[in-house]
C-alpha positions in Angstrom: 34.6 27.0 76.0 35.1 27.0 79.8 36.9 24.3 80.5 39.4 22.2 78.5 39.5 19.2 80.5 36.7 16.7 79.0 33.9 15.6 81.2 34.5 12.1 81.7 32.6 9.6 83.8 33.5 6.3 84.5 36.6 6.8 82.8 34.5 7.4 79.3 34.9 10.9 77.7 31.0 11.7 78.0 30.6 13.4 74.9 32.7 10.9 72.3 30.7 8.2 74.2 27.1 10.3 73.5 28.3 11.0 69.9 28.9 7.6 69.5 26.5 5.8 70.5 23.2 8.1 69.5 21.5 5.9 67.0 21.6 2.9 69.5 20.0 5.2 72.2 17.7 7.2 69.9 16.1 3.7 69.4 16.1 3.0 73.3 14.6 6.5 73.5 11.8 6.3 70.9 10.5 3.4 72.1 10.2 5.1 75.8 7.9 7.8 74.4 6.1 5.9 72.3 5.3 3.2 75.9 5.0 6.8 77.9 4.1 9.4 76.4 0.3 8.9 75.0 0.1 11.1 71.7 3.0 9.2 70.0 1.8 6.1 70.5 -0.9 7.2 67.5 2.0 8.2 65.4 2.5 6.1 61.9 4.8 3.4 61.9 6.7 4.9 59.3 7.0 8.3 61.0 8.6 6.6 64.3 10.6 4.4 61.8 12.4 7.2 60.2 11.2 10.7 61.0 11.2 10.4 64.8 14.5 8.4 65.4 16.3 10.7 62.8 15.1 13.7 65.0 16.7 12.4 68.1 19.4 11.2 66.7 20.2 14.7 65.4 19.3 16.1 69.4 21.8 13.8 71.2 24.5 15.1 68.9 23.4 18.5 69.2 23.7 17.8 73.2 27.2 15.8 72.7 28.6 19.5 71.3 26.8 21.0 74.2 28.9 18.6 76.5 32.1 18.8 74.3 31.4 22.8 74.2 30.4 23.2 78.2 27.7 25.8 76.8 24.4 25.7 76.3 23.8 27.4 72.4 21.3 30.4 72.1 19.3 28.1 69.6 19.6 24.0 70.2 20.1 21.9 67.3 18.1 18.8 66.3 16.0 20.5 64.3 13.6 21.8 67.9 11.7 24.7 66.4 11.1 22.5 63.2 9.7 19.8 65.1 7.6 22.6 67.5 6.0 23.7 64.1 4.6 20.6 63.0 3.1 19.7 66.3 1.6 22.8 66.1 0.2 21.9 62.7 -0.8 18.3 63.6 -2.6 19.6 66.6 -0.2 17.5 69.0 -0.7 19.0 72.5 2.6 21.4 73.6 2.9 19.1 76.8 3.6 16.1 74.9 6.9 17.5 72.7 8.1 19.0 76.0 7.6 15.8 78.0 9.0 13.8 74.8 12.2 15.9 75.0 12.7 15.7 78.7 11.9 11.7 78.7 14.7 11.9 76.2 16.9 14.1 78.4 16.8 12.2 81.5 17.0 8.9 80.3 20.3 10.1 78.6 21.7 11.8 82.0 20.9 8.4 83.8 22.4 6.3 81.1 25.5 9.0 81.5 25.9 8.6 84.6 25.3 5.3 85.6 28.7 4.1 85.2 30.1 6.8 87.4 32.7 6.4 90.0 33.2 8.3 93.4 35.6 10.6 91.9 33.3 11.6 89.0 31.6 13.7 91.4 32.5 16.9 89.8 31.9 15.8 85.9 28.5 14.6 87.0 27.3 17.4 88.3 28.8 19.8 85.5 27.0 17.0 83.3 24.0 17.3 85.1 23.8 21.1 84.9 24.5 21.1 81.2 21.6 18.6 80.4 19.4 20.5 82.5 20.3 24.2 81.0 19.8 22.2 77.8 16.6 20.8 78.3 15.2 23.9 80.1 16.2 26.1 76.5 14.8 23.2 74.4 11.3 24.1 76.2 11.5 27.7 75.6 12.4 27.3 72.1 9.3 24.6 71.8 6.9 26.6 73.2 7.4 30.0 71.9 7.5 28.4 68.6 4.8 26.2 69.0 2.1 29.2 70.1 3.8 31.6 67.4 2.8 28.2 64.8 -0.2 28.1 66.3 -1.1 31.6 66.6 -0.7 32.2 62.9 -2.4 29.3 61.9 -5.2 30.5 64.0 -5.5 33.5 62.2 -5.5 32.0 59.1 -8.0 30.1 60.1 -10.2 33.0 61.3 -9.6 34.4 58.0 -10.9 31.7 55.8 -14.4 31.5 58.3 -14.7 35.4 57.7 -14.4 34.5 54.1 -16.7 32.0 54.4 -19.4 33.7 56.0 -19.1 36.6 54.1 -19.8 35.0 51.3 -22.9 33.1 52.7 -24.0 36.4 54.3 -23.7 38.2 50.9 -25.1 35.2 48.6 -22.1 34.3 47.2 -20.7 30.9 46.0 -16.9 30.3 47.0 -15.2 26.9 47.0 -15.5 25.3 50.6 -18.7 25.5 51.7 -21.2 23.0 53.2 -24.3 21.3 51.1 -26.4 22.7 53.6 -26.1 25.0 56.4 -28.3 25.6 60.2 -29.1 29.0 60.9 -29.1 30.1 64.4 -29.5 33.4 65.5 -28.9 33.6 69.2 -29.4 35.9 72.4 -27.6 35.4 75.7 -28.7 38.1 77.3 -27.0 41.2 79.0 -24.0 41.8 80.5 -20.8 44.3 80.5 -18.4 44.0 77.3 -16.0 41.6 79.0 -18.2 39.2 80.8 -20.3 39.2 76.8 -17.3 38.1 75.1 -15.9 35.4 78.0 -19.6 34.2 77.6 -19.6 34.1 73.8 -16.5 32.6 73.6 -17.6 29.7 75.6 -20.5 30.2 73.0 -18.2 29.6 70.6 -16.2 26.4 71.8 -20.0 24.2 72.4 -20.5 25.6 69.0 -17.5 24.4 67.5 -17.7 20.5 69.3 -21.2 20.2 67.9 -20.5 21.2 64.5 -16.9 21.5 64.0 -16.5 24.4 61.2 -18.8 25.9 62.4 -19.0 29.9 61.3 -19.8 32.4 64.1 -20.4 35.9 63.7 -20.0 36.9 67.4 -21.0 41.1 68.0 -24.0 39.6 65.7 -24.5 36.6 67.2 -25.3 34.6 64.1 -23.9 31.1 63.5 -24.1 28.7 60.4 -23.2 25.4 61.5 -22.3 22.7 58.5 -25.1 20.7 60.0 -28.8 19.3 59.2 -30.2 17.2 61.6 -33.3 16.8 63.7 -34.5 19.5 65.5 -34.3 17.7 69.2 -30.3 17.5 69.0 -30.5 21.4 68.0 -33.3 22.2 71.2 -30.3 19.6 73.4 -27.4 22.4 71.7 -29.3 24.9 73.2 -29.3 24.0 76.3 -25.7 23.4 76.1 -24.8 26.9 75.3 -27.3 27.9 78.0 -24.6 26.0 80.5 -21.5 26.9 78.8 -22.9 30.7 78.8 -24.3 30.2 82.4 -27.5 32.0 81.9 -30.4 31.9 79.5 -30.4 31.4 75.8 -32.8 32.2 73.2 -32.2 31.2 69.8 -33.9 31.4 66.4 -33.0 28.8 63.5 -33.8 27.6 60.1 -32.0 24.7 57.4 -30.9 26.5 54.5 -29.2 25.6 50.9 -25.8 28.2 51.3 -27.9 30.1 48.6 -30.7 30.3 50.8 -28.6 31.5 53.6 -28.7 35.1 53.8 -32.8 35.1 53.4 -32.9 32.5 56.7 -30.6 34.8 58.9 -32.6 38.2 58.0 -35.8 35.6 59.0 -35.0 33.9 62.2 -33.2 37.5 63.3 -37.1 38.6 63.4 -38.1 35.4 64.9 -36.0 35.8 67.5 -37.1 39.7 67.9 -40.7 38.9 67.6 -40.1 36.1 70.7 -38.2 38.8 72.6 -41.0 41.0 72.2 -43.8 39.1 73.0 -41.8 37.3 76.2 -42.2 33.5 75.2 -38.8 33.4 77.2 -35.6 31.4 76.7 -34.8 28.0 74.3 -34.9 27.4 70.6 -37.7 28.9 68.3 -37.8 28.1 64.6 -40.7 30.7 62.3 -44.0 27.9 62.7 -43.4 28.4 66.7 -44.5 32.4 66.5 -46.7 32.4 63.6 -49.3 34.5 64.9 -47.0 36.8 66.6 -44.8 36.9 63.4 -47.6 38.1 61.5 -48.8 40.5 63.9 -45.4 42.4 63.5 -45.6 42.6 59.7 -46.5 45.9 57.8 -50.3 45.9 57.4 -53.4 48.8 57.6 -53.5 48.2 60.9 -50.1 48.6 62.4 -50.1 52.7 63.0 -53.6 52.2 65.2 -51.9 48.9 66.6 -48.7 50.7 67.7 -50.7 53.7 68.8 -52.0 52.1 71.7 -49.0 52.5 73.4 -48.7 56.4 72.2 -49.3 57.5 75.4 -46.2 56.2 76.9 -44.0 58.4 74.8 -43.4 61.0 77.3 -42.5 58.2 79.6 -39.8 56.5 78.5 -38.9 54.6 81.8 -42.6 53.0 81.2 -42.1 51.9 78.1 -38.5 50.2 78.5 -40.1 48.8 81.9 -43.0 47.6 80.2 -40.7 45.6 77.4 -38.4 43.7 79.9 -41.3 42.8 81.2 -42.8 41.1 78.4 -39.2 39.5 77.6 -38.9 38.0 80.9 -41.9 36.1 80.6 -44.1 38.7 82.7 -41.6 38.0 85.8 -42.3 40.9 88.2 -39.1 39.4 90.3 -36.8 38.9 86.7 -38.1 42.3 85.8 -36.9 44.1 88.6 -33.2 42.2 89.0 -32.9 43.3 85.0 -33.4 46.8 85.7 -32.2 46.8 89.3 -35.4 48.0 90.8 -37.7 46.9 93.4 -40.3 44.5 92.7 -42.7 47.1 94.2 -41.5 49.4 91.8 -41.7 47.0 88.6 -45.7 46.6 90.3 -46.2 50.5 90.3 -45.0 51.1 86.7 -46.8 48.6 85.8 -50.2 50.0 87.3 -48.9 53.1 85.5 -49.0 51.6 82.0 -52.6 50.4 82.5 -53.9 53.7 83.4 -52.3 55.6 80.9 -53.1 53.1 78.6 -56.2 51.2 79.0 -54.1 47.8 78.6 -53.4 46.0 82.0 -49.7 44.2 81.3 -50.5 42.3 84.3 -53.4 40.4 83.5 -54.1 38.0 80.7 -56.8 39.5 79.0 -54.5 42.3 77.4 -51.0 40.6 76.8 -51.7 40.2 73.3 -52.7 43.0 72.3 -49.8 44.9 74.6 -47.0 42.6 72.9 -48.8 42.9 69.5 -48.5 47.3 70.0 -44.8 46.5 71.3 -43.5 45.0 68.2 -45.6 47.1 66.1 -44.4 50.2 67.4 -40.3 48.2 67.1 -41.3 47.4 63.8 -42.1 50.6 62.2 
């Protein structure tokens, strides 16, 4: 304690008066936040009845000792952390406990202090710097243990996903999962580590709204959403995680039983190689899009003459990688060059390259089939 003397304001002791009248103002005070403060107004009646007056109830006490004490404790009473920790677990935004608390805080100061007298001056400020030290260690103790709540419940979150789609990867039945699953398998291009994950992260949110529970495999980029629909909303998603990625998406997908899953992620993974490698460019794909192409890239007698057409590229590997960007940027002489960060003229003289070593002009339309067909053969072996 600092001081003896009591802080008194208009001749009232201001912690007996606080002490004793707390239940009257706790009512005054819940009925504030829930006119003020929007995510309380969709609390249960019940809650607000009991729950919510109780709590700050217990705060103005804890703040009458504070005032009685002329110290601010290391950890406030009224049960703060406790209350932190199930807004965390509600999902209650952090901003609306704080600016419950500090609604609650100044409409106490100015009921404190509206009674004062000219010689009050010096309890009303002490007053005032108490209830503001008090409020300002009620928000660090809400926050820090609001993001520790959520934090961990984060996690455990993330844990029961991987468990999830683990099990739908592997072909296994676990409690939890959906009567029937999307498939996407997705590519959103190139980029250095940290811009990738910023971009599949926002991935991940549009993911999330669309289909909440949605299971994302991110280095693999491979989602099961718990959704069947028609295939327009999936080809409007994609867009979507075009935007939210900010560059071009290509995606592969397929329904699936969750016994079906693991067969329909191994397939639309080489749907969405076999568009890669014959350039049919960005947006959503499912296997009756590429049949031809599909097939083309499947084991048969003629795959080792197929992918020998391009044989003659082997001792020039800056053909050959030039020559498959190509094809995956939809034959873009201009998208080819900014991928590799070469000249256009240079993209044009590889390419005259390839067709003379070759025989197969990558330019023209008369040979792209056959060029994308050797690609993927040659990937494919």
């Amino acid at each position: 304690m600092t001081d003896d003397k009591e802080l008194t304001i208009g001749g009232v002791s201001v912690h007996r008066w606080l002490a004793h009248e707390r239940t009257r103002l706790a009512r005054v005070l819940v009925a504030r936040m829930l006119a003020d403060v929007e995510h309380y107004r969709d609390l249960p009646a019940g809650e607000v009845a009991h729950d919510i007056v109780t709590l700050v109830e217990e705060n103005l006490l804890a703040l009458s000792r504070a005032l009685r004490e002329r110290t601010v404790p290391a950890e406030p009473g009224g049960r703060v952390a406790e209350t932190a920790i199930r807004g965390a677990e509600q999902g209650m935004p952090p901003g609306a406990l704080i600016e419950a608390y500090h609604l609650a805080f100044a409409e106490t100061w100015r009921t404190l202090t509206a009674r004062a007298e000219p010689g009050d001056l010096a309890d009303v400020l002490a007053c005032t710097e108490l209830i503001l030290a008090y409020t300002r260690r009620v928000t660090e103790v809400v926050t820090s243990t609001y993001f520790d709540e959520r934090s961990r419940l984060s996690a455990e979150e993330r844990d029961e996903r991987h468990r999830l789609l683990s099990a739908l990867l592997n072909g296994e039945h676990v409690d939890g999962l959906a009567p029937a699953y999307t498939v996407l398998s997705l590519s959103a291009g190139e980029g250095g580590a940290v811009a990738t994950r910023r971009k599949l992260h926002r991935i991940e949110r549009e993911l999330e709204a669309f289909a909440p529970g949605t299971l994302f495999d991110r280095p693999a980029g491979a989602a099961l959403l718990p959704w069947s629909g028609p295939w327009e909303r999936l080809e409007l998603l994609v867009g979507r995680l075009a935007e939210a990625g900010r560059g071009p998406v290509t995606a592969a997908a397929a329904q699936a039983a969750p016994a079906e899953v693991p067969e329909q992620m191994r397939q639309t993974r080489e749907v969405l190689d076999v568009v890669g490698w014959f350039g049919r460019g960005p947006g959503l794909y499912r296997l009756t899009d590429v049949l031809l192409e599909y097939q083309l890239t499947r084991p048969t007698a003629a795959s080792r003459e197929l992918a020998a057409l391009l044989d003659p590229l082997d001792a020039h590997p800056e053909l050959l990688r030039t020559l498959e960007v190509h094809l995956r940027h939809g034959r873009s002489r201009r998208a080819t060059a900014e991928a590799l960060h070469l000249h256009p003229n240079t993209v044009d003289y590889r390419l005259r390259r390839v067709a003379a070593l070759t025989g197969l002009d990558p330019a023209g339309d008369a040979h792209v089939q056959r060029v994308g067909a050797a690609l993927a053969a040659r990937m494919s072996r």
